[in-house]
N, C-alpha and C positions, 0 to 999 in steps of 0.2 A: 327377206321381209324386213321392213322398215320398223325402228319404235313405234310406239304405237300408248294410244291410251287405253285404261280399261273400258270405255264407253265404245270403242271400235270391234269389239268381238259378240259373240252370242250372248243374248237375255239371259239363258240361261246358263253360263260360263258365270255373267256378273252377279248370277246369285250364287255360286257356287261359292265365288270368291267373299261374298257378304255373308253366307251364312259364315266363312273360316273368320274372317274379324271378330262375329257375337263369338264364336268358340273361344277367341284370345281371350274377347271381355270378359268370360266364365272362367277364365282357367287352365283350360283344356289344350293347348298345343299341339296337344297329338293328332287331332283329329283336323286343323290347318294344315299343318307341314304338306302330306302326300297331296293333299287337294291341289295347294298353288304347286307344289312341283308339278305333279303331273303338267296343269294349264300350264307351265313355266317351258315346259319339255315341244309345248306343242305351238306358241305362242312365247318366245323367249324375250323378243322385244316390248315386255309387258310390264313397263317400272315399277306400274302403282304393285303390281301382284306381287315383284320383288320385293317392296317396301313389309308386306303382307306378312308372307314368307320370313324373313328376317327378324321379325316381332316374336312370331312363331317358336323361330328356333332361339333366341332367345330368353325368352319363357320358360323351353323346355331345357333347358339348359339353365338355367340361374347364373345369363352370362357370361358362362365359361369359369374359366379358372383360372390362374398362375401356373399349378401344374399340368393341364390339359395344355396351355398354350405352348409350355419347352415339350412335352412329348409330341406335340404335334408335328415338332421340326423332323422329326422323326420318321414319323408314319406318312409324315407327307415327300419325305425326301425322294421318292422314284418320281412323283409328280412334278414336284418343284426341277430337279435337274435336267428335264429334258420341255420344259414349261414355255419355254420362250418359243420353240420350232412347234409346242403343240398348241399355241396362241394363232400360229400364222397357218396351219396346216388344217384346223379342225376346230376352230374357235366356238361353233354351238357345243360341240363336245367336253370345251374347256368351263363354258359355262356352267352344263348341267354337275360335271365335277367337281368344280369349286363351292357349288351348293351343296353337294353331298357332303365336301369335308366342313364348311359350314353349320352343318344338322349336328356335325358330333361336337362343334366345338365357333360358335360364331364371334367368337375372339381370333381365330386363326388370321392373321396378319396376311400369308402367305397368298390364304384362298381367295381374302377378297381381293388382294392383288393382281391376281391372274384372271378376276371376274373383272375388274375393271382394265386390263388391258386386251382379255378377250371383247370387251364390249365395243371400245376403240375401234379396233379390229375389225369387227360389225355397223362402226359405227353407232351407235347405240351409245352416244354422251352423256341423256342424261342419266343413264345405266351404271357407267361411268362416273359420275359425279358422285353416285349415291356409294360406291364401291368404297372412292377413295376417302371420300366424307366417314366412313365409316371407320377405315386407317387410322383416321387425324383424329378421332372418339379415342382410338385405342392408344394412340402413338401421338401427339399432337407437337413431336417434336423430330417428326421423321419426315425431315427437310426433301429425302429424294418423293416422298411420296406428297406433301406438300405445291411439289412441280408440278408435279402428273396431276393433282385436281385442278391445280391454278391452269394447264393449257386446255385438261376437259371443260373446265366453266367457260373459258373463251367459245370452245366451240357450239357453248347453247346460249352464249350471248351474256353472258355473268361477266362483262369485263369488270366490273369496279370488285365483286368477289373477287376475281383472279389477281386482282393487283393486292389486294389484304392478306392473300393466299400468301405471295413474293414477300411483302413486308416483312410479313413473320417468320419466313426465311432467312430474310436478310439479319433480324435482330438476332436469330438463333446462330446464324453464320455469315457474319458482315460480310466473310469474302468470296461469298457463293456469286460465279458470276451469272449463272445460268439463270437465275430470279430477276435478274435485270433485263436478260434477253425474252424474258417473260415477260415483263413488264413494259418492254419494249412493243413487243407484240399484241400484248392487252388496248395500250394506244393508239397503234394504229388498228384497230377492229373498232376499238371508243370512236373514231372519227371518222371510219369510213361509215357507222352504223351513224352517226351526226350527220351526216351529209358532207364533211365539210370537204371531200374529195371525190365525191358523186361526179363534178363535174367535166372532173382530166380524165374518167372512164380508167384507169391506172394510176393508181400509187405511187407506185416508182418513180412518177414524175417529181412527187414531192418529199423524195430524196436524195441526197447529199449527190449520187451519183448512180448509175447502173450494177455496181459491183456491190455496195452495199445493201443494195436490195434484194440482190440474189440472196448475201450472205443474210441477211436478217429472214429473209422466206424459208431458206432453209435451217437455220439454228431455231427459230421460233417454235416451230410444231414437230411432233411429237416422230422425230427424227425414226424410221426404220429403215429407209432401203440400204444395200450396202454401199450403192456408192456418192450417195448422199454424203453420208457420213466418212467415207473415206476422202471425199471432198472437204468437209469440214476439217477433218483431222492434217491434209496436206495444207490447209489455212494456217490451222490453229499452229503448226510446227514454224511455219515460217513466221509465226510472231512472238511463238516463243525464242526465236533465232533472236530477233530485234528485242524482246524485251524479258531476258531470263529470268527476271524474278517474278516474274507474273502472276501471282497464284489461281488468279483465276481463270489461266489459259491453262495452267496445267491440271487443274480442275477437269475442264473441258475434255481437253486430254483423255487423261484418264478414264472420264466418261462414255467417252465416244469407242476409245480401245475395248471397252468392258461390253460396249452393245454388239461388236462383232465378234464378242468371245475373246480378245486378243488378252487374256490374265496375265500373261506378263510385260507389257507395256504400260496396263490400265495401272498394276501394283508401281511399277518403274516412276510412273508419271506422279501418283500419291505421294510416295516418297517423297521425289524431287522438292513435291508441295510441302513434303510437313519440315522438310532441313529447312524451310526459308522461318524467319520470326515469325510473321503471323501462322502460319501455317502449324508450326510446333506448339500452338497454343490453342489451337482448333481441335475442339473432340469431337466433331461432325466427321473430318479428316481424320481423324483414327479410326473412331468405327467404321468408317467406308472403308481403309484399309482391309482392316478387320473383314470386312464382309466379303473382298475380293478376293482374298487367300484365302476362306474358308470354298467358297465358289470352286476356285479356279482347284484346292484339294477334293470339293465333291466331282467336279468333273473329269478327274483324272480316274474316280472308284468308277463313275460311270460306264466313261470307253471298258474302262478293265471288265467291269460286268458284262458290259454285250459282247466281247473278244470270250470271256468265256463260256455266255451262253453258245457262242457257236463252235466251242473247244471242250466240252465239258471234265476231259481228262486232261486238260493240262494241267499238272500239279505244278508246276512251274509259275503259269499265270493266274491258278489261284493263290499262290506263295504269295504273291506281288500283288494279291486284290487285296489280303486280308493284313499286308504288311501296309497297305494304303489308305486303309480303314484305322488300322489301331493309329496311325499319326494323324488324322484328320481327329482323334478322340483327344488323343494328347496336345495337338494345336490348341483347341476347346477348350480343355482344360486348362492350358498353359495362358491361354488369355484370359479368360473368366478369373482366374490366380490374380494376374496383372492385372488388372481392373479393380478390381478388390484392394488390391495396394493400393495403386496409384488414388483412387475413390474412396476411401473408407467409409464416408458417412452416406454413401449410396447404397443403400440399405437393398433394393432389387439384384443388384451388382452379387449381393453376398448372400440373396438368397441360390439365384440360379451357379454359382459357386459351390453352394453346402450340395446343390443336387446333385455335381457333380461328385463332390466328395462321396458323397451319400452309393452315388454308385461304383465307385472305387472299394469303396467297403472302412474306409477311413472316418469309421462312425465319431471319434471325438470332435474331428475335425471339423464335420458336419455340422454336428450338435452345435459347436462355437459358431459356424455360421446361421444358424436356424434361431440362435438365441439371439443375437442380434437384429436377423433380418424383420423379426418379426412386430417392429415397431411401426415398420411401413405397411400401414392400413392396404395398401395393394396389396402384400404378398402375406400379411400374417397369418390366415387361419391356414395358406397352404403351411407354410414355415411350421406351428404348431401342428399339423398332421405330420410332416416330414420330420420334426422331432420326435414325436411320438412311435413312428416304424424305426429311425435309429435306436430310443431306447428300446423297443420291443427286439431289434436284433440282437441288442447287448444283455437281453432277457432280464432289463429294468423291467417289470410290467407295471407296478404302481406307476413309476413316474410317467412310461407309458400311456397308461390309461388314463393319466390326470393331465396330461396334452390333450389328448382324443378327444374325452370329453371336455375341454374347455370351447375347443374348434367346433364342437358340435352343438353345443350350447350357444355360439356365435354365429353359427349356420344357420341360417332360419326357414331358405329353404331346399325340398329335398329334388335336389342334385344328383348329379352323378358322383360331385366332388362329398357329398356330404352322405350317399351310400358307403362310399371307399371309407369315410372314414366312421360309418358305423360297423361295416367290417371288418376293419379293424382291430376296432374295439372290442368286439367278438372275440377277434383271434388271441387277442391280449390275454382277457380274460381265463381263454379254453387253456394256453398255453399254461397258463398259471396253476390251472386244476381247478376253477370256478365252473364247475358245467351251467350253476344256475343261473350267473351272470354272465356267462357267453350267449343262453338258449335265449334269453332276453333280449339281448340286441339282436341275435338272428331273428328271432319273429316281429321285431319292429320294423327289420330289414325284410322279409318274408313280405309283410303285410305292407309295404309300399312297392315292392319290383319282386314278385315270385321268381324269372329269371333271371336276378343279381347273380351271376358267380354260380357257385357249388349251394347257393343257401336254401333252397328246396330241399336239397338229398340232405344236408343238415337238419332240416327238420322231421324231413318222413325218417329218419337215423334216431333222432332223439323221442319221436312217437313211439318208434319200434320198440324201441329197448324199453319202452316204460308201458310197455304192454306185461 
């Protein structure tokens, strides 16, 4: 099934869909979400519905959060590590997925990721466009995914987008070459949708020669088969032969190792890239480093996970799953440490730092980053919660509770993030020996989500006993 608009399905599907928008305009998101999911489940190639959906969740969400967004790396990690072969295998399937982790959290980087390369997939660009547009809302400096819009707008005809898309690539990472081979490719779509080559019936006529046309068809779009790509890569090797300091052939490089899985070539090639001058002054080329040895340590728990689903007594290759886990923890954290150095006045840097600390049990340490981080309007009211559960560990509860309620005071609305931490503040309280000022915020919590947690049995607990 092809994209498609909302005016192309049943009358009554597009009132289904119009009454879920007046529910947004009221408030109400709950009553949207399963609507356009369902239509979304049955009818996937439906953007306006997606656009619909998204508002939705949203809404219902108060945009997510800082701390929903790193636990999400989390809860999403079985999905994400096997993501790429369940894009090519089952792509409606990936879809309705990445809407699900969406609903809990539609800041999740990941999901829309995998929504917009399952969409590809399907075809389904401007699906696609809307995914990764959503990315560049969240991330508007995440150069890899800046690409992936810039070749999706080509394919609905945004060439002069796709070239603004590169720009800003290029200004973020002057020596990205791959924004060029975009941009490369924007032009020639810019001129054949001009006419101005209408008439050679082929392109390639009106290039330099036959080889580079090849090479520019296939570096252009959104490169998957394998031997595509292993084609480029036996290119790119022989020009880094001819020209070894190239950073943006080892770029390439890199790139292209990293889409057949090969993680230690792709890391090999980064390297190479960040010993050269520019390259060692590039923090785009750090964290992609970064991002490939975390990758290439998840896929290693991976394999070991499904060896042991089919061994389940192997204490030997569970030894080696959980000794594979605890250094994927420590990589984490060993980086997030170094970045914190290296950045100090990157305030996001030292929040998702403190979390680690935080779960270490290293509450000073935390503490010191949660007081800092919390100057960056992005991450503060999490920071000031996350402050708040370290002093409540260290069974501070005033200072506790004087974090809590500032974040909730700043909160405006009721969240998931802004439950947690009226929960909290509950717990603060109870711990302390205030039962009156714990029962109080449970019944503020009661009276917005009855199913929050244990907070029901808290209260029919505290009815009981004042019977």
């Amino acid at each position: 099934m092809s994209e498609q608009p909302l005016s192309n399905i049943d009358p009554r599907l597009q009132k289904q869909v119009q009454n879920a928008r007046h529910a947004i305009d009221k408030g109400n998101p709950s009553y949207a979400i399963p609507i356009c999911t369902d239509i979304l489940k049955r009818f996937p190639g439906l953007y306006d519905v997606r656009k619909v959906l998204r508002d939705a969740q949203k809404l219902a969400t108060g945009e997510g959060s800082a701390a929903k967004r790193f636990f999400a790396k989390v809860t999403s990690a079985p999905f994400a590590l096997g993501g790429a072969s369940k894009v090519k295998k089952d792509p409606k399937r990936v879809l309705e997925t990445a809407e699900a982790m969406l609903t809990e959290d539609p800041t999740n980087v990941m999901a829309h990721k995998f929504l917009g390369q399952a969409a590809e997939e399907l075809k389904y660009f401007n699906t696609a466009v809307f995914a990764y547009t959503c990315i560049e809302e969240l991330e508007p400096e995440n150069v890899e995914n800046l690409k992936a819009l810039a070749n999706a707008l080509i394919e609905i005809g945004q060439t002069q987008e796709a070239i603004k898309k590169c720009d800003s690539v290029i200004r973020i990472a002057p020596s990205d070459g791959d924004a060029q081979t975009i941009i490369r490719r924007a032009s020639v779509a810019q001129s054949l949708e001009e006419g101005k080559w209408e008439e050679d019936n082929d392109f390639r006529d009106k290039l330099k020669d036959e080889e580079e046309a090849v090479q520019l068809e296939q570096a252009s779009r959104s490169v998957t088969g394998k031997d595509a790509i292993e084609s480029l890569i036996k290119s790119a090797l022989t020009k880094a032969a001819d020209e070894p300091g190239n950073i943006n052939v080892m770029r390439d490089l890199a790139n292209n190792y990293h889409k057949l899985g090969d993680f230690e070539n792709a890391i090999l090639w980064i390297s190479k890239a960040r010993e050269t001058d520019a390259g060692g002054a590039d923090v785009a080329l750090e964290k992609l480093q970064q991002r490939f040895e975390i990758e290439q340590r998840e896929a290693v728990i991976e394999e070991r996970r499904q060896l042991l689903d089919g061994d389940p007594n192997n204490g030997e290759l569970n030894a080696s799953l959980q000794k594979a886990e605890q250094e994927l923890v420590d990589f984490k954290f060993d980086q997030a440490k170094e970045l914190v150095e290296k950045y100090p006045n990157e305030y996001g840097y030292r929040y998702d730092y403190g979390v680690l600390l935080l779960e270490k049990g290293e509450l000073d340490q935390a503490i010191g980053q949660f007081q800092i981080s919390q100057r960056n309007p992005k991450v503060r009211i999490e920071s000031l919660v996350n402050l708040g559960k370290a002093f409540k560990t260290k069974r501070i509860f005033d200072l506790a509770a004087e974090q809590l309620n500032t974040a909730n005071s700043e909160l405006k609305i009721m969240n998931d993030l802004k439950k947690e931490i009226m929960y909290e503040l509950a717990q603060c309280w109870e711990l302390k020996g205030d039962k009156t000022a714990a029962i109080e915020e449970y019944k503020k919590l009661y009276s917005a989500d009855i199913g929050y947690r244990d907070v029901a049995q808290k209260i029919d607990d505290f009815y009981s006993s004042s019977e």
